[in-house]
N, C-alpha and C positions, 0 to 999 in steps of 0.2 A: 943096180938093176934098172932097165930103161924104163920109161911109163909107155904101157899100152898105148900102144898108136890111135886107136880110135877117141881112149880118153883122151891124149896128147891134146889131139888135134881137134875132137868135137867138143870139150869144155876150153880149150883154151879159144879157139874162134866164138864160142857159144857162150860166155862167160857171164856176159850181160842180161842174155836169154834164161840164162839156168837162173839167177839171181833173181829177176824177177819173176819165171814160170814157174818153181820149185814147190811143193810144198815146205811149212816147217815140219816143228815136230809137237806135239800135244803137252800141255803144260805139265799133266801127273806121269810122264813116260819121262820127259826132262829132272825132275823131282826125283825119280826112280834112282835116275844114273847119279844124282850127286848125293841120296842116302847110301843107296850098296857101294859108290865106289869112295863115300866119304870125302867127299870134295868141299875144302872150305876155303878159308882164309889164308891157312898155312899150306894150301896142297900145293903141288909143284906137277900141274898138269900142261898135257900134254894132248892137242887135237889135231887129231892125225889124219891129212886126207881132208884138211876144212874144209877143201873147195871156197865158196866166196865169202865161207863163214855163218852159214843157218845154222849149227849146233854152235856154233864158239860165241855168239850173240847171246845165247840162252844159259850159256854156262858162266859166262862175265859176272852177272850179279852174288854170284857167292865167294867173289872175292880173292878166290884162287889165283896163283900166279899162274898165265897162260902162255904157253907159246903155242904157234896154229904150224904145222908144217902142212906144205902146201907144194908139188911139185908143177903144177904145170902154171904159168907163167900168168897167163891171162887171167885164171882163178885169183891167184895171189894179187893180184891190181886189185880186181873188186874189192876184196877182203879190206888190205888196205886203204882206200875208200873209204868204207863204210865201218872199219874198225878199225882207225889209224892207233886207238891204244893197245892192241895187241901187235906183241911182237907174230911175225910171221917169216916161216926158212924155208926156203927152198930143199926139199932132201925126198925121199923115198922110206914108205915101213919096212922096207931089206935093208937099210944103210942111214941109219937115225944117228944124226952130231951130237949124240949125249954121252957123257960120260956112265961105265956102268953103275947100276945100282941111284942112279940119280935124280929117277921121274916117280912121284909116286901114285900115278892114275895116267891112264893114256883114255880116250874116247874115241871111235871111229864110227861116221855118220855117213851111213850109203856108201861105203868106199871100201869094204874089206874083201868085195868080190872081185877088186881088179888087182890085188895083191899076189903075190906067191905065197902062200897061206904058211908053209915050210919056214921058209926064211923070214918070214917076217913075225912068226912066231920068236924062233932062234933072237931075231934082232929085239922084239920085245922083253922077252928073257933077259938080255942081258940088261938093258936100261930101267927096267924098273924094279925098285928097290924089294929083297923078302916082304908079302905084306903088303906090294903092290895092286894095284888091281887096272884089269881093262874091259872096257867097254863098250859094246860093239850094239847098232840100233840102225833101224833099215825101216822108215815106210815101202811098204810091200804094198802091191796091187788086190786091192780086193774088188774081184769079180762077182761076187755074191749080188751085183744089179747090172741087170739087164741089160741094159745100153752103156755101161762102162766094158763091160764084157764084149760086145761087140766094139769098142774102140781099139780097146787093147787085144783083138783079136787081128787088127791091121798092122799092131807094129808088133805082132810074134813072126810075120812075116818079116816086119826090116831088121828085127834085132835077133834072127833063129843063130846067131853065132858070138850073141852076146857075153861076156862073162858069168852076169848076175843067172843066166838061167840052172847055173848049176849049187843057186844059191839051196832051196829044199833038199835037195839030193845031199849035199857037202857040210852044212851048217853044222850037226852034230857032230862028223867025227876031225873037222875040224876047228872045232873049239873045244871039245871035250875028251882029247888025248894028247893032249901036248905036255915034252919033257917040261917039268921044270913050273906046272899049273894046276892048280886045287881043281875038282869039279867046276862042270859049269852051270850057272842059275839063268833063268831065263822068264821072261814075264812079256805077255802081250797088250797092246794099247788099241786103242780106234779114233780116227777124226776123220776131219772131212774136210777138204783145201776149196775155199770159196773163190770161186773162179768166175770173173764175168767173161760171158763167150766172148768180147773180142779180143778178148787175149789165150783163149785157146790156143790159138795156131802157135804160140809162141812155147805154152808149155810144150809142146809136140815136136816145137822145130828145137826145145832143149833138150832133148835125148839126145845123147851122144853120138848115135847110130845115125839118127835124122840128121844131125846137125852135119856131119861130114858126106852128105850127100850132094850131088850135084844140086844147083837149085831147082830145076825142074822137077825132079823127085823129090824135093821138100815138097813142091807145091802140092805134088800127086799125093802124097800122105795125107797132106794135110784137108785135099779136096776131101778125100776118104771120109776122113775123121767126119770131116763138116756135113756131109752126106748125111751118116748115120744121127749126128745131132740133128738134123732136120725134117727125119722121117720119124725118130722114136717118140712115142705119143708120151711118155716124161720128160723129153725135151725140147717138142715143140715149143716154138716162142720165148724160152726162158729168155732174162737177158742175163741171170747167173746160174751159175751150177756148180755142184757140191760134189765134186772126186772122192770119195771114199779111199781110206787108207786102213790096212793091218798094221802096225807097229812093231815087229819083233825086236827084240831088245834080250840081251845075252852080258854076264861076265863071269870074272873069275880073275882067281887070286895069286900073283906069284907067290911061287914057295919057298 
């Protein structure tokens, strides 16, 4: 199956952008995924959808055997890069190069909303072993302060045909009825992505959405953004700021 065109195109030009603009992910939320999904020395994991590697960096130190699939091109550079000791493959979660029954944990970071949820369960199923497990984690937008709410209130306008926005809506009942998967367990996190403003513009210009816009409409986003940092009385003058993140984090167990 192809990769969505906007991811195609706005993480593989934006690569560099994502990598440094990105949040990670919270130490006890990383902790999380390698108790439930039992991730060690012996595991034969599998990160799926790495992007330039923000979860596969955090998951290296338990020793685990990894491999990162990675489809869009420019992603996969970075990765390589900055973790030339993982292996990394080119492939799609509908069309995974493993033999069945062969992976025993998969992990998916920020990435399972741009999947065919169907088929890549199906593909899931087959590759990882009874007793399996996978594991799926999303820093999520928390609006709960006032002037990030009004940021992300400018790109519900550029991303209103995003994938992820059907992420609330779809999450339950696609994780938690699929042929062939135990119940699903789910636990939430919180952090905060320390960001000096001038590199703002950069977290903004790494949305997928922004990124494959002409560049005059990056710029125009990006005024927006810088706008409302400049009139909100918690962000006058800062020279850092603290983006607020929800954590959801989801898995379950092949059967």
């Amino acid at each position: 199956m192809p990769v969505h065109e906007v991811a195609a195109e706005g993480f593989g030009s934006g690569a560099d952008a994502y990598e440094r603009g990105r949040p990670s992910y919270p130490p006890d939320a990383v902790a999380w995924l390698l108790e439930t999904l039992r991730i060690g020395p012996a595991t034969r994991l599998v990160d799926l959808a790495a992007g330039t590697g923000k979860l596969t960096r955090l998951l290296a130190p338990s020793g685990a055997w990894i491999v990162a699939v990675e489809p869009v091109e420019g992603m996969r550079q970075v990765l390589g890069r900055t973790q030339p000791e993982i292996a990394a493959l080119a492939a799609t979660a509908e069309a995974l190069p493993f033999a069945a029954g062969s992976v025993d944990a998969v992990t998916v970071a920020q990435a399972f909303h741009w999947f065919d949820a169907d088929a890549a369960f199906t593909e899931l199923a087959r590759v990882l072993r009874p007793g399996g497990r996978v594991g799926l984690i999303w820093n999520a937008r928390d609006r709960s302060v006032a002037w990030v709410n009004n940021v992300w209130s400018i790109m519900d306008r550029v991303e209103k045909r995003a994938p992820w926005r059907d992420h609330d809506r779809s999450r339950h009942s696609d994780f938690g009825k699929r042929v062939g998967f135990g119940p699903v367990h789910e636990a939430t996190f919180h952090h905060d992505q320390h960001i000096a403003r001038d590199a703002i513009a950069e977290r903004f210009t790494s949305v997928s959405h922004v990124a494959v816009l002409p560049e005059a409409q990056q710029r125009a986003v990006v005024d927006e953004v810088m706008a409302v940092l400049a009139s909100d009385p918690a962000t006058i003058g800062r020279t850092e700021l603290a983006i607020p993140y929800q954590v959801d984090a989801y898995w379950c167990e092949r059967q």
